[in-house]
KOLMI-193925 format. One record per residue (C-alpha): x, y, z; residue number from 0. Coordinates in Angstrom, 2 decimals. Each point is the difference from the previous one (the first is absolute). Example, Ala and Ser with C-alpha at 12.3 -4.5 7.8 and 13.67 -1.06 7.14 Angstrom:
# residues 2
12.30 / -4.50 / 7.80 / 0 $
1.37 / 3.44 / -0.66 / 1 $
This chain:
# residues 343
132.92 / -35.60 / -27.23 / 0 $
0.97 / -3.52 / 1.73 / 1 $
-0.04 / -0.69 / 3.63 / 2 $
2.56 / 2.27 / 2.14 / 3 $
0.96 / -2.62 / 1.79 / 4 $
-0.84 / -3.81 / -0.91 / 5 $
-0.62 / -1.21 / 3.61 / 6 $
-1.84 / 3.33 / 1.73 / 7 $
-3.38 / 1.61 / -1.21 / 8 $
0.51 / 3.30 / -2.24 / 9 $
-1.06 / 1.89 / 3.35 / 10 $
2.40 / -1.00 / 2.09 / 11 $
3.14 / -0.26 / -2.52 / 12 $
-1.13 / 3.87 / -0.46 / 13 $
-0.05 / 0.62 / 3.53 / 14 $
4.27 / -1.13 / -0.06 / 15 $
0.56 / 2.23 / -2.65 / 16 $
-1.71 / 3.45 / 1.04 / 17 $
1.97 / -0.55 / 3.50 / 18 $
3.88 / -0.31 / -2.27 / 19 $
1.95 / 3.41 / -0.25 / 20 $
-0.48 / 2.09 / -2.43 / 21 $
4.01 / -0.15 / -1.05 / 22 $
-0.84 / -3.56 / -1.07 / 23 $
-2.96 / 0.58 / -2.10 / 24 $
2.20 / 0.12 / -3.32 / 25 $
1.14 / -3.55 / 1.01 / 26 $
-3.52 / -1.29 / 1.04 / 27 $
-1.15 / 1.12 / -3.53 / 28 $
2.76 / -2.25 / -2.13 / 29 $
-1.11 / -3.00 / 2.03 / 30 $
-3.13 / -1.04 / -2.05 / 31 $
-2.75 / 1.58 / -2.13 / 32 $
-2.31 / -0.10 / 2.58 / 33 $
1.90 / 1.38 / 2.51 / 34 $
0.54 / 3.05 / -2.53 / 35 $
-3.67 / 0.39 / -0.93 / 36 $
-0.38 / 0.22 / 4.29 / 37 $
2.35 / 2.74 / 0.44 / 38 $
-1.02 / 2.20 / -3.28 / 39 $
-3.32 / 0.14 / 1.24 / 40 $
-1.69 / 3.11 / 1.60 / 41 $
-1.66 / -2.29 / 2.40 / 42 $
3.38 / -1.56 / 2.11 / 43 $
1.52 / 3.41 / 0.83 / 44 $
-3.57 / 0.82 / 1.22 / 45 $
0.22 / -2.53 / 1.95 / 46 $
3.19 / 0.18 / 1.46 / 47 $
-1.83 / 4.19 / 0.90 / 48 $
-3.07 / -1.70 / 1.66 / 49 $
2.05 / -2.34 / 2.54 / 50 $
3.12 / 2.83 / 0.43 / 51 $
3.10 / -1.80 / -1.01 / 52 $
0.28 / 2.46 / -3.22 / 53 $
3.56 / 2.00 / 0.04 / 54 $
-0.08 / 3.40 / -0.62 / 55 $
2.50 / 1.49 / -2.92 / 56 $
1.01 / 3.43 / -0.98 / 57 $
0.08 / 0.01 / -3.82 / 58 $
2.42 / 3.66 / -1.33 / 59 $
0.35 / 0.66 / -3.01 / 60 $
4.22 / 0.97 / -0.26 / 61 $
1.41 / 1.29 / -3.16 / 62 $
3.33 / 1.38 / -0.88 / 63 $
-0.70 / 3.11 / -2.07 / 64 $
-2.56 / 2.21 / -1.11 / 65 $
-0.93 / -2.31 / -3.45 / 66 $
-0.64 / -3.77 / 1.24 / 67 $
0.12 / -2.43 / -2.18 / 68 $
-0.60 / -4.30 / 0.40 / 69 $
3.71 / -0.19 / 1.47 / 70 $
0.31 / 2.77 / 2.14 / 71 $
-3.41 / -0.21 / 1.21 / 72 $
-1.04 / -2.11 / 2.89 / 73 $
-2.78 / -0.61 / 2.35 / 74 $
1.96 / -1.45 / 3.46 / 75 $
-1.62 / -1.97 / 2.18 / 76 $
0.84 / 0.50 / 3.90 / 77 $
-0.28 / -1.97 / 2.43 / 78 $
0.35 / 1.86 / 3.29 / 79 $
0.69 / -3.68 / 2.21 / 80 $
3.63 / 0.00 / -1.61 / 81 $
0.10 / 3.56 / -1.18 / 82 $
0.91 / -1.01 / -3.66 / 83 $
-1.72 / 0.10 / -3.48 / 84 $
-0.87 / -2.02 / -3.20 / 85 $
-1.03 / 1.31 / -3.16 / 86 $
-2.80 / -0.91 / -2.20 / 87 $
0.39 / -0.45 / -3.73 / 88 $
0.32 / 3.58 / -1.54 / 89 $
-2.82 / 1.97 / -1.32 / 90 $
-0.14 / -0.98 / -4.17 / 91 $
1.15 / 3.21 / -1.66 / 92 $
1.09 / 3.36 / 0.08 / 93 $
-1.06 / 2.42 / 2.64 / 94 $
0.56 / 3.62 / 0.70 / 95 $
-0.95 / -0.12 / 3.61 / 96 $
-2.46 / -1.53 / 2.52 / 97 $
-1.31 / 1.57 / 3.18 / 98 $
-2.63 / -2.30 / 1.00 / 99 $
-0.27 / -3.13 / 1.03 / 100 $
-3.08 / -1.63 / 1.92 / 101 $
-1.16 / -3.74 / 0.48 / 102 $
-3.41 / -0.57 / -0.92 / 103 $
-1.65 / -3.62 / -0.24 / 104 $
3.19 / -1.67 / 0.44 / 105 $
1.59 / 1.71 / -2.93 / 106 $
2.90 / 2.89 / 0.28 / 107 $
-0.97 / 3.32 / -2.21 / 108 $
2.30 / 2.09 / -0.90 / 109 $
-1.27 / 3.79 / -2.16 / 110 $
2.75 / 0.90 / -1.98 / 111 $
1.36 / 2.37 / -3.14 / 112 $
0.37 / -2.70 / -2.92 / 113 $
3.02 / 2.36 / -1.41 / 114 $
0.65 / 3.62 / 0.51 / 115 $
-2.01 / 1.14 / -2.53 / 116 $
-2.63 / -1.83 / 0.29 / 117 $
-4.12 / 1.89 / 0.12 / 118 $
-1.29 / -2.67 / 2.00 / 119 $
0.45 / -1.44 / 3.74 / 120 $
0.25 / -4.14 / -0.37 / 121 $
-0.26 / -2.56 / 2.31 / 122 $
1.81 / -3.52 / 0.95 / 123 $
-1.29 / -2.54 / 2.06 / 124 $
2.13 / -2.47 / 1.92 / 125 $
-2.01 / -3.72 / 0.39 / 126 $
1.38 / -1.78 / 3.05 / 127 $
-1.83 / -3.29 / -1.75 / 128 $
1.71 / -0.26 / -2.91 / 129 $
2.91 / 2.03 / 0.77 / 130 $
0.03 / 2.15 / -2.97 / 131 $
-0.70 / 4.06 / -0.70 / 132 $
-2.65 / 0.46 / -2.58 / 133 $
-0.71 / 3.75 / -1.49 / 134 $
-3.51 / 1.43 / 1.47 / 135 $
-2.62 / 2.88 / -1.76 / 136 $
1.94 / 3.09 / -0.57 / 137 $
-0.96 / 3.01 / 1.90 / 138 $
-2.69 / 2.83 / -1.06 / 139 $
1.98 / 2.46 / -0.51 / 140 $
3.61 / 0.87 / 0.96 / 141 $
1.16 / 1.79 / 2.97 / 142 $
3.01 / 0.47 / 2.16 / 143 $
0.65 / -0.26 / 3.82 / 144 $
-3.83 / -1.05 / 0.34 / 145 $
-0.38 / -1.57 / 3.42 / 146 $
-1.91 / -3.81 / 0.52 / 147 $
-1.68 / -2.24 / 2.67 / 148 $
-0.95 / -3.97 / 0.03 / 149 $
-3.58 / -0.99 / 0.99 / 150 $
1.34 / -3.25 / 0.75 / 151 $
-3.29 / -1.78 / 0.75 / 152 $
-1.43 / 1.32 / -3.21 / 153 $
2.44 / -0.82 / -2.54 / 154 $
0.31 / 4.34 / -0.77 / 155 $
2.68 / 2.27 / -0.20 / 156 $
-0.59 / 3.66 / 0.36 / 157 $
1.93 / 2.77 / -1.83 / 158 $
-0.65 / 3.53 / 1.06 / 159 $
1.71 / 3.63 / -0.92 / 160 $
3.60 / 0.03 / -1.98 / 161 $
0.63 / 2.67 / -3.00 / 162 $
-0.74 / 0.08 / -3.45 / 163 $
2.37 / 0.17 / -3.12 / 164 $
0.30 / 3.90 / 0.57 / 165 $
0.90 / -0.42 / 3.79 / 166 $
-3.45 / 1.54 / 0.82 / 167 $
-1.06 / -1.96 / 3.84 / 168 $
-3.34 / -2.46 / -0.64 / 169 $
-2.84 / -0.66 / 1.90 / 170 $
-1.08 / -2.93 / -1.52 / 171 $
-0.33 / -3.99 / 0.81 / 172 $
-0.33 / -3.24 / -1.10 / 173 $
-0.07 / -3.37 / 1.16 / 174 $
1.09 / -3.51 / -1.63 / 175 $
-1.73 / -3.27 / 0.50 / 176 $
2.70 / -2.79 / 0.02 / 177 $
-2.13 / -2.47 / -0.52 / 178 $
-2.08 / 1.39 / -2.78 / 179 $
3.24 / 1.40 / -1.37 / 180 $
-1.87 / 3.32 / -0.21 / 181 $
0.32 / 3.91 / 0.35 / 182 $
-3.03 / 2.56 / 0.82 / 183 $
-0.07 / 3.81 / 1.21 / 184 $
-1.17 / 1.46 / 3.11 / 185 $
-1.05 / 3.08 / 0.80 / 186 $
2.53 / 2.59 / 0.40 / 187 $
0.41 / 0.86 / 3.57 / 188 $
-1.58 / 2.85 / 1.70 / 189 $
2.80 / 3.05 / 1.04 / 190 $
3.39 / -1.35 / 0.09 / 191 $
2.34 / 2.19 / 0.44 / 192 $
2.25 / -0.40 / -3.19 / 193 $
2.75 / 2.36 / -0.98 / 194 $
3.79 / -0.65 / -2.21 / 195 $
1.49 / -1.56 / 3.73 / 196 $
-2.88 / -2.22 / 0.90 / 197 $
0.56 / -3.77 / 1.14 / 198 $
-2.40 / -2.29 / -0.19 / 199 $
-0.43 / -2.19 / 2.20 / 200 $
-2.67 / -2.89 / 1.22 / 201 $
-1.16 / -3.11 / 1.47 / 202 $
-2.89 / -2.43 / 0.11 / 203 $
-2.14 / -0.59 / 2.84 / 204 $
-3.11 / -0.89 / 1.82 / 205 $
-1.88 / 0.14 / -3.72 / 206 $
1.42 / 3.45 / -0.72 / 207 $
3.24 / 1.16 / -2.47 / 208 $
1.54 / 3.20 / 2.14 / 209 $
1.92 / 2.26 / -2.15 / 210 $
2.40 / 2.66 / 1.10 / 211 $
1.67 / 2.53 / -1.95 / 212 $
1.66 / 3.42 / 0.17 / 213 $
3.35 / 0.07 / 1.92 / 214 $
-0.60 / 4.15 / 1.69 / 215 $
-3.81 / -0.35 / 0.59 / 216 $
-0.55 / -3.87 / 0.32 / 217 $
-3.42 / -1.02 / -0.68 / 218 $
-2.16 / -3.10 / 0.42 / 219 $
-2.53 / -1.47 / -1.67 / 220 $
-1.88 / -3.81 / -0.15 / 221 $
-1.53 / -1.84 / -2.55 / 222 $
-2.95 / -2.32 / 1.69 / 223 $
-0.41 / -2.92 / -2.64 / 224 $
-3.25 / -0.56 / 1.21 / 225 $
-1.20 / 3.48 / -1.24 / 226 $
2.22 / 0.73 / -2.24 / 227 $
0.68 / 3.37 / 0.84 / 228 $
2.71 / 2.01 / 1.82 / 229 $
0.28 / 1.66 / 3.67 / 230 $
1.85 / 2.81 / 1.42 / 231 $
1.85 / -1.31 / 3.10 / 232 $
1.70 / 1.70 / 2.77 / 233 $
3.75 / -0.04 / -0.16 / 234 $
0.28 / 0.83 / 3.42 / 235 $
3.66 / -0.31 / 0.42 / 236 $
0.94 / 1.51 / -3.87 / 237 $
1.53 / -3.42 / -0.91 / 238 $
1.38 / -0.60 / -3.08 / 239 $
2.86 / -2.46 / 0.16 / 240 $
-0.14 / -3.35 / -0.67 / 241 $
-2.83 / -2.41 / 1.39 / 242 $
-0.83 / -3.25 / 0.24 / 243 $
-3.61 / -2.13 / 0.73 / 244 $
0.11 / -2.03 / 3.08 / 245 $
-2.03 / -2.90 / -0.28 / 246 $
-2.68 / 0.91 / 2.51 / 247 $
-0.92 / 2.72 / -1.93 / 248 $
1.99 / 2.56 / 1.42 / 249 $
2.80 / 2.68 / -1.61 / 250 $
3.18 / 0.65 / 1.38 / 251 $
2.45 / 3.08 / -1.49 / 252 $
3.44 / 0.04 / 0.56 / 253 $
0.16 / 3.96 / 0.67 / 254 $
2.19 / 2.57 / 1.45 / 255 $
-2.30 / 0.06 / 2.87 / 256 $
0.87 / -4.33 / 0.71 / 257 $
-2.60 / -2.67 / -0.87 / 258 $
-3.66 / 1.76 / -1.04 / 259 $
-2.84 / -2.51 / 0.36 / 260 $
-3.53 / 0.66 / -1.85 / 261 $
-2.25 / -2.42 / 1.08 / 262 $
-2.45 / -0.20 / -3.29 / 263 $
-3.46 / -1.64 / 1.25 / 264 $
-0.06 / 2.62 / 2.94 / 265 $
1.69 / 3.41 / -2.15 / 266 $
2.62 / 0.45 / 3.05 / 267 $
3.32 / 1.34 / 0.14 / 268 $
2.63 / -1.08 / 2.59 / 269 $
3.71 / 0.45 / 0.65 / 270 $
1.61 / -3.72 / 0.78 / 271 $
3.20 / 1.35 / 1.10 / 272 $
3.34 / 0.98 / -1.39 / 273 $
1.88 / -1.71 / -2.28 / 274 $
3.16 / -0.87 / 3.04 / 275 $
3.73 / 0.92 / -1.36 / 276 $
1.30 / 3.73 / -0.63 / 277 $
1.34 / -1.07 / -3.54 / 278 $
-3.12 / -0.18 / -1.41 / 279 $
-1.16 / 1.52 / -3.62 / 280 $
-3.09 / -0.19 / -1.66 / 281 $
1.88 / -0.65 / -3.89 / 282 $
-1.79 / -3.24 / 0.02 / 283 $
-0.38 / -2.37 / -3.71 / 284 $
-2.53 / -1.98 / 1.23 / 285 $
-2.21 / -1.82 / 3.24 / 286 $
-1.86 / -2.72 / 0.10 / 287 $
-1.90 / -1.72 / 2.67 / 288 $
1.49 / -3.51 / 1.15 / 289 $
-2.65 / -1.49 / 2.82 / 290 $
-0.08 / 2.64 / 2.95 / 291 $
3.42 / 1.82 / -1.21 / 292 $
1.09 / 2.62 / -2.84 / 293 $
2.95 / -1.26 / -2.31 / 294 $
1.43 / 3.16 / -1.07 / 295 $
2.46 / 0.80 / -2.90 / 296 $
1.70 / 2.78 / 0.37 / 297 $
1.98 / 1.98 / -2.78 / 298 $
2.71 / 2.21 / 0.42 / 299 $
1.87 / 1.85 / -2.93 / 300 $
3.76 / -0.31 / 0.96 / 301 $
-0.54 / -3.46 / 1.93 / 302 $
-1.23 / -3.71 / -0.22 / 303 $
-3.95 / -0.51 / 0.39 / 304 $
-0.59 / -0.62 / 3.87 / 305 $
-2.85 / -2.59 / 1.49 / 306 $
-1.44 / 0.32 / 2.60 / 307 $
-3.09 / -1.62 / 1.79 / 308 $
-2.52 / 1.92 / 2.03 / 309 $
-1.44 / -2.03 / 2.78 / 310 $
-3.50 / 1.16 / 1.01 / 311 $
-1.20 / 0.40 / 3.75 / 312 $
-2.03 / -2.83 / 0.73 / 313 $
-3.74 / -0.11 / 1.14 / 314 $
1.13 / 0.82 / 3.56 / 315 $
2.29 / 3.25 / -0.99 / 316 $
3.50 / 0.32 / 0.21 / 317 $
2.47 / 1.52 / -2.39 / 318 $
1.06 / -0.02 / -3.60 / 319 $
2.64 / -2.11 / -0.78 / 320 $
2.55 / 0.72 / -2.81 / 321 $
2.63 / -2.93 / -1.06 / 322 $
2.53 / 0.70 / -3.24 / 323 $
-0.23 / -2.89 / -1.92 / 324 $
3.50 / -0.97 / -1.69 / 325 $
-0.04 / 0.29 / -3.67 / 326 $
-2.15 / -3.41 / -1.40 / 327 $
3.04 / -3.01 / -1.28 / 328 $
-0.57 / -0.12 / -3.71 / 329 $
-1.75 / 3.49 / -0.25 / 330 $
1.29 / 1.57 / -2.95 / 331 $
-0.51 / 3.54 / -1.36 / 332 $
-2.03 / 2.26 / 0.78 / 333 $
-3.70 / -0.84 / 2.04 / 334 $
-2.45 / 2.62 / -1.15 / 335 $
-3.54 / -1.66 / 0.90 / 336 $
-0.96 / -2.90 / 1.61 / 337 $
-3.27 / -2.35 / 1.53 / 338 $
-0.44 / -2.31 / 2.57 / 339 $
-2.15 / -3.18 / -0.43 / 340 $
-0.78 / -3.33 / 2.11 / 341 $
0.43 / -2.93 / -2.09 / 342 $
């Protein structure tokens, strides 16, 4: 790799180009080799974490029917400055359907069918360096409406519950190493309440993979990865809808009840507030957490998607705020999943 630029040390030519936006980065890379080695490495978007200028993105995956395939299949990028989205280059094949997407040491995973009849879960991996999908080790065994949660800091994604060929509700788990490219079991959990109407669902935080399942009794258990074995916890509240990890190690449910808060390190419960408008209905596709506020896809059977963003009360109290979000310029199809990541 030559010099970044010919009349400033390496150090300070990188300095300029962490601080450029990240709409420009396509441009900075067809400048010069060695200004595309600098921004396909790991290291610069680390960099641009450590002294805060990264720009957060909401990466959902939006289809158009129930089979995807490369051309009606789309990742979009959003960018929630100018409320519109890019796409990435599609995912390299056919694909029955994908439910779960995660970003894990810069990469974007998505778990996926291969085809409908396929006897094995696979996996494809998004590299932000080189810009291109790549095919990753095909699941243990196969299973349907499993749930899954990103250790983050240690490269792992966690797969708990789903159902089995027959339909029968599992209490099994796994986790994949994205760097290792790598599958192993875990221990089944403990008592989860499973039955023919359970959803799973689950999250990952302060070392532990929570799992909930069962929709009429909803029960709650964590995997410590430390110990590698599973807890009963309280579900003080009987939540069950969707969830999303906060990053200071906190949960936060979006119930009929408002906001739920479980505060992980110290096992406590707490009402945040009510969610504030009369209108609203828990029929929710997905939430993810973007900073201190929920982005929240909402579905609705006989109307367009709606998005909202749930503003949380800030260190000193206050209310929950709740702003719709017009629908994303260049959004396309359907959103079914999506991630958030600072690059």
């Amino acid at each position: 790799m030559g010099s970044l630029f010919p009349s400033l040390p390496d150090e300070i030519g990188l300095e300029c180009l962490l601080r450029v936006k990240l709409n420009s980065h396509p441009k900075l890379r067809g400048v010069c080799k060695s200004w595309n080695a600098a921004l396909k490495s790991p290291y610069f978007y680390q960099e641009r974490n450590r002294l805060k200028i990264s720009e957060q993105r909401i990466f959902m995956l939006q289809t158009k029917g129930r089979i995807i395939d490369g051309t009606s299949n789309r990742v979009a990028v959003y960018n929630l400055e100018n409320n519109s989205c890019k796409s990435l280059p599609p995912v390299p094949g056919p694909i029955y359907s994908i439910e779960h997407c995660h970003f894990v040491k810069q990469k974007l995973v998505l778990i996926t069918d291969i085809v409908r009849d396929s006897t094995r879960i696979c996996v494809w991996l998004f590299d932000f360096a080189s810009c291109k999908w790549r095919r990753g080790a095909t699941m243990l065994r196969w299973l349907e409406d499993f749930t899954s949660a990103a250790d983050e800091d240690g490269g792992l994604i966690y797969v708990g519950g789903g159902f089995d060929r027959s339909g029968k509700p599992v209490r099994s788990a796994s986790v994949y190493n994205v760097e290792e490219d790598k599958w192993d079991v875990l221990p089944d959990m403990n008592a989860l309440v499973v039955d023919m109407y359970t959803i799973f669902r689950s999250a990952f935080a302060d070392g532990k993979f929570y799992v909930m399942g069962s929709w009429s009794a909803p029960s709650f258990e964590a995997f410590d990865s430390y110990t590698r074995s599973w807890k009963t916890v309280e579900n003080r509240f009987n939540c069950w809808r969707s969830f999303v990890t906060a990053p200071f190690g906190r949960l936060y449910f979006l119930s009929d009840k408002g906001l739920i808060e479980y505060d992980c390190s110290q096992d406590k419960w707490n009402i945040v507030g009510p969610i504030p408008t009369k209108d609203w209905d828990l029929h929710i596709e997905f939430a993810v957490m973007v900073g201190h506020k929920i982005f929240v896809c909402k579905y609705h059977p006989h109307q367009d998607q709606g998005y909202y963003m749930v503003e949380l009360p800030n260190e000193t109290g206050g209310a929950i705020k709740l702003f719709r979000i017009r629908k994303p310029r260049g959004l396309q199809g359907q959103p079914i999943c999506a991630a958030t990541l600072n690059v």
